[in-house]
N, C-alpha and C positions, 0 to 999 in steps of 0.2 A: 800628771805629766802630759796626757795624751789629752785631756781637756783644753791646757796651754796651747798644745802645739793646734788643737783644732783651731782654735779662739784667734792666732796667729795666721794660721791660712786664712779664715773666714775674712778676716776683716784687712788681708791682703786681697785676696778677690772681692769683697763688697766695695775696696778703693775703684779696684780695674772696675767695675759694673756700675758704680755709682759715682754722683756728686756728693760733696758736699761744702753744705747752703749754710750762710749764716746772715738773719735777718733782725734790722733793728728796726720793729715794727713800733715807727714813730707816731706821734695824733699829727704833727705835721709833712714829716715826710718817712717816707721808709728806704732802708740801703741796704744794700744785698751785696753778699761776701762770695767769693767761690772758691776754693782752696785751688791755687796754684796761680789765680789771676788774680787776686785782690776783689778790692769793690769794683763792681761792675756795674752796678746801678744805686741813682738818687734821688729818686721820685718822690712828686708831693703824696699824700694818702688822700688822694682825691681819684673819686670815681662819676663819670656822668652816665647815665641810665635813663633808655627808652623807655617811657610810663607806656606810651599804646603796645608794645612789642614784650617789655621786662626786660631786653639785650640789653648789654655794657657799650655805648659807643666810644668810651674814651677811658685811659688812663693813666694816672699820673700828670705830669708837666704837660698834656694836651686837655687834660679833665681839668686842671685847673686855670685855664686859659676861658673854661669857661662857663667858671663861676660868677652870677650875679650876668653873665649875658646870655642865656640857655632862653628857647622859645619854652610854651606853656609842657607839652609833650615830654622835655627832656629837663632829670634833674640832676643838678652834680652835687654830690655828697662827700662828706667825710665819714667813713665809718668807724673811725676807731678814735672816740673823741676821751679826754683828760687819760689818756694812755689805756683805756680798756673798749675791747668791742663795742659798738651800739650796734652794728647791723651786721649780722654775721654771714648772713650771705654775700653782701657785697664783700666785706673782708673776706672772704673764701675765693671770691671774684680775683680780687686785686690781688691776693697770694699769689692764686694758680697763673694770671698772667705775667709776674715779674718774674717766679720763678722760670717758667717758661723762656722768657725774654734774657732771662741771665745764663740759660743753658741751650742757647740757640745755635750756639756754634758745637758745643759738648754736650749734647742729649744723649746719653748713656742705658742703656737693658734698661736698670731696676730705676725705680726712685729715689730720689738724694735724699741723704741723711743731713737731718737740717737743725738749726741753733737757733731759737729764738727771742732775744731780748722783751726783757716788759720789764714796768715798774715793779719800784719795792713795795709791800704790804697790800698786794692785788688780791683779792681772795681766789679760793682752792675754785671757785667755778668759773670766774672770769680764767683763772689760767688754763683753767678746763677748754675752754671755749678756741682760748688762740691755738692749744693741742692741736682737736679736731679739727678747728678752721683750715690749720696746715697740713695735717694729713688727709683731709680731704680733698686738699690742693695738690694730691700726687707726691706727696713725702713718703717714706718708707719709715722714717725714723723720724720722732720729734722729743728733742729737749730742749728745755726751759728754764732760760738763767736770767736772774732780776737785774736791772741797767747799771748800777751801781758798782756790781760785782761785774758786770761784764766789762764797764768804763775802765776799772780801775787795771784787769787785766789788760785791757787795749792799751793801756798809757804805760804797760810795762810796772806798776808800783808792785812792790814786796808782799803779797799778800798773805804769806803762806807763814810770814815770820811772825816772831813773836813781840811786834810793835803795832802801834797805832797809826790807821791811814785814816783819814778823811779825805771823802770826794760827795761834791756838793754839782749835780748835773742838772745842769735847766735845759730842759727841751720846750718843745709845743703846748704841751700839754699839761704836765705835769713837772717839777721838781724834785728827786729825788735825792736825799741827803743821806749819807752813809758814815757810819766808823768801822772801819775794818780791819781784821786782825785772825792772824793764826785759818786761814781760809773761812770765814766766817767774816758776816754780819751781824756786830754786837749791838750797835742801834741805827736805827733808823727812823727816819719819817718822808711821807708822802704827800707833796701838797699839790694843791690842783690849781696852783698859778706858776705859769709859764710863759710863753711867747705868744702864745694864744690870747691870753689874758691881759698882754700886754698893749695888744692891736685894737681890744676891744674898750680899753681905756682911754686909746687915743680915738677913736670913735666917739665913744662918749664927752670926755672933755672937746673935741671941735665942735659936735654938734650944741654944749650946754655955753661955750665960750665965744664961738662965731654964726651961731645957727645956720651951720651947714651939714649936712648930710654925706657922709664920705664912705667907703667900701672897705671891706676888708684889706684888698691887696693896695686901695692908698694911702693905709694906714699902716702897714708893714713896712711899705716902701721909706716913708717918712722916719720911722723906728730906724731901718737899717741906714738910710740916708744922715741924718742929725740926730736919732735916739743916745741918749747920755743919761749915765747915772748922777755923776758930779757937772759942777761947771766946767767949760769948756769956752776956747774961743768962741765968738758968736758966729754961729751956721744959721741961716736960714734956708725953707724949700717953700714952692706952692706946691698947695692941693687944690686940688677941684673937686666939684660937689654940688649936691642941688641944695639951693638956698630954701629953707624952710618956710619963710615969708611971703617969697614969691610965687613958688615954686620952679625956679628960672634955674638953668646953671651959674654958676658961681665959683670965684676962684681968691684964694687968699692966700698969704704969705703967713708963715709957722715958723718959730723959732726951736732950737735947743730949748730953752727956759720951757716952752710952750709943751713940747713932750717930756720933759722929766717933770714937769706940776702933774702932769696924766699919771703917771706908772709911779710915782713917787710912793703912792698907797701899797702896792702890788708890791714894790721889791721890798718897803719894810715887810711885809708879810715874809718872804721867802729869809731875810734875816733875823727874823723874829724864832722860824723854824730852825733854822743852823741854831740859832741860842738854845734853843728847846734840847736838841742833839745833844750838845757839847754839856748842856748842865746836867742830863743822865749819862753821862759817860764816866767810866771810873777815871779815879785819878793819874792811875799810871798811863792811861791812855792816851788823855787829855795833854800831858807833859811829852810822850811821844807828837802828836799832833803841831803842840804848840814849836817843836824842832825843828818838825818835817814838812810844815806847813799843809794849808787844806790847797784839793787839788779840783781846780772847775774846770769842768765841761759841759758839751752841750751849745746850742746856738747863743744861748743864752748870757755864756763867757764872752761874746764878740762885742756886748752892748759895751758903746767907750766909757768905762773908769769903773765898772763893778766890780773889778777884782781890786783897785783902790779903794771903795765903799766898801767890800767887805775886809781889807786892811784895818780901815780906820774903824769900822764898828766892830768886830771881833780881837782886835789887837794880834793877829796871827798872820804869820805869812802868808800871801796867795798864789799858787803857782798856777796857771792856765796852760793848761796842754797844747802841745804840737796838734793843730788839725782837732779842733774839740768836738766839729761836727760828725766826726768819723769813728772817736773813740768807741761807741758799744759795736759799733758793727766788725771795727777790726778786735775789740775783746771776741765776738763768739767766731773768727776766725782762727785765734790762738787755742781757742778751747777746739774746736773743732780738728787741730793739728796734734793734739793730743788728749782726746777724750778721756783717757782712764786717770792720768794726772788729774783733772778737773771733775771729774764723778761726782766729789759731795759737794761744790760750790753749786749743783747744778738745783735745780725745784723738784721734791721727788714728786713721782708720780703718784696720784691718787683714784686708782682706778675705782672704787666705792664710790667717787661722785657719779650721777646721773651725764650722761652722753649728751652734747649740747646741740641743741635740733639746730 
């Protein structure tokens, strides 16, 4: 009784003294939750860094402004690429400044007790890595819930029942595909084509089809601008580019037709994985799914007619969430509103791995 009652005080006065943080630390952008204000921040996961100095001069929406035009001295990176660490220090960087930036106005005593999304099937070191990353960014507390399981809390879906959900999330980086059921991840798979994957398709196909040379962000633009899974009215856009021949600037007109032949490859893949999913799935499952339809999110859901391609190749209903860009970040918000509810969805800790330097 008197354990209760502490355990009741304590984590009434750790609300009054602290925040808490919930972060969807994306390969392409990351979004930060704060209990009582919502999201607060949606920043690219870009960082630029002085080589003569080692300082961070930019982050976010201004690091990424200056990518592909940085002098020799300064580089802008991604460090958190197909959903896991590659450079843990700059990730510790980019932590400590969003959280920062997100508790500018409410900077509290202790440090915020913080939620951190990551992919499904990331191994025990990698999730080791985003731990530390984050509690050395000034956290007091860090737990670790996989996107899937965070997405599906965010969109509100029955998770605790004893029915089958599917949710199929394309981010940046990676895709994550889930069946869920009874608070549990009964299968899953993790692939490493994304939106990421998707820009560097269209890259490739301009450069092999008009030999031109185009950038990362005019190949995204074009994606979000005319990118399509099925056909579609015809949309055209230009891009520009250095002409491979000449080496002169160059500029040419792209159709729809022109980026779905690009990613055409890429989203069979990411349907090929749903198949994968669903043909290990038990039967009773599969029959709950096939009622309640699979549910997409992710920037991924926004490309025009996926959720019609994945209709017409799965034969299953597709529902695309309210706001899909937002669903993991406002999942480890609801977890964060009532952590003991959500305890065992969360990644336990494994404190026997090695400390990630």
């Amino acid at each position: 009784m008197f354990k209760k009652e502490f355990r009741k005080y304590y984590e009434q006065a750790s609300r009054f003294l602290s925040n808490d943080i919930g972060i969807d630390l994306g390969t392409a952008n990351t979004l930060v939750y704060v209990r009582g204000k919502g999201i607060v921040i949606n920043e690219p996961s870009v960082v630029a860094i002085n080589q003569k100095t080692g300082q961070v001069v930019a982050v976010g929406a201004a690091a990424k402004q200056m990518l592909g035009r940085t002098p020799g001295h300064i580089i802008a990176v991604r460090p958190v690429v197909e959903g896991v660490i590659s450079d843990y220090e700059v990730t510790e960087e980019m932590i400590a400044y969003l959280m920062d930036k997100a508790q500018k106005e409410t900077k509290k005593m202790l440090g915020p007790r913080v939620v951190v999304g990551v992919p499904s099937a990331i191994t025990n070191v990698e999730t080791r890595a985003v731990r530390d990353a984050t509690m050395n960014s000034g956290a007091r507390e860090v737990h670790i819930v996989e996107e899937p399981m965070a997405a599906a809390i965010g969109i509100r879906l029955p998770i605790f029942e004893p029915v089958g959900t599917m949710i199929i999330d394309i981010g940046g980086g990676t895709t994550n595909i889930a069946v869920i059921a009874l608070g549990g991840i009964v299968r899953s798979k993790n692939i490493k084509i994304a939106g990421d994957r998707l820009n560097n398709d269209i890259i490739a196909y301009i450069r092999n089809e008009f030999k031109i040379l185009i950038g990362e962000k005019t190949a995204e633009n074009a994606k979000i601008t005319i990118g399509s899974a099925l056909p579609r009215s015809v949309t055209e856009t230009v891009v520009k580019g250095r002409d491979l021949v000449t080496g002169l600037p160059r500029e040419v007109i792209i159709t729809d037709a022109d980026i779905r032949a690009a990613i055409a490859p890429s989203i069979d893949n990411i349907m090929e994985g749903a198949r994968e999913v669903l043909e290990t799935t038990p039967p009773e499952l599969i029959s709950d799914v096939m009622q309640r339809g699979i549910h997409l999110v992710g920037g991924g859901a926004l490309l025009h007619g996926m959720n019609e391609l994945l209709r017409e190749t799965m034969k299953i209903p597709i529902v695309v969430a309210d706001d899909p860009l937002t669903a993991v970040a406002r999942g480890t918000g609801i977890i964060l509103e009532n952590l003991k509810l959500y305890k065992d969805v969360l990644v336990k800790n494994d404190d026997n791995l090695p400390q990630a330097k």
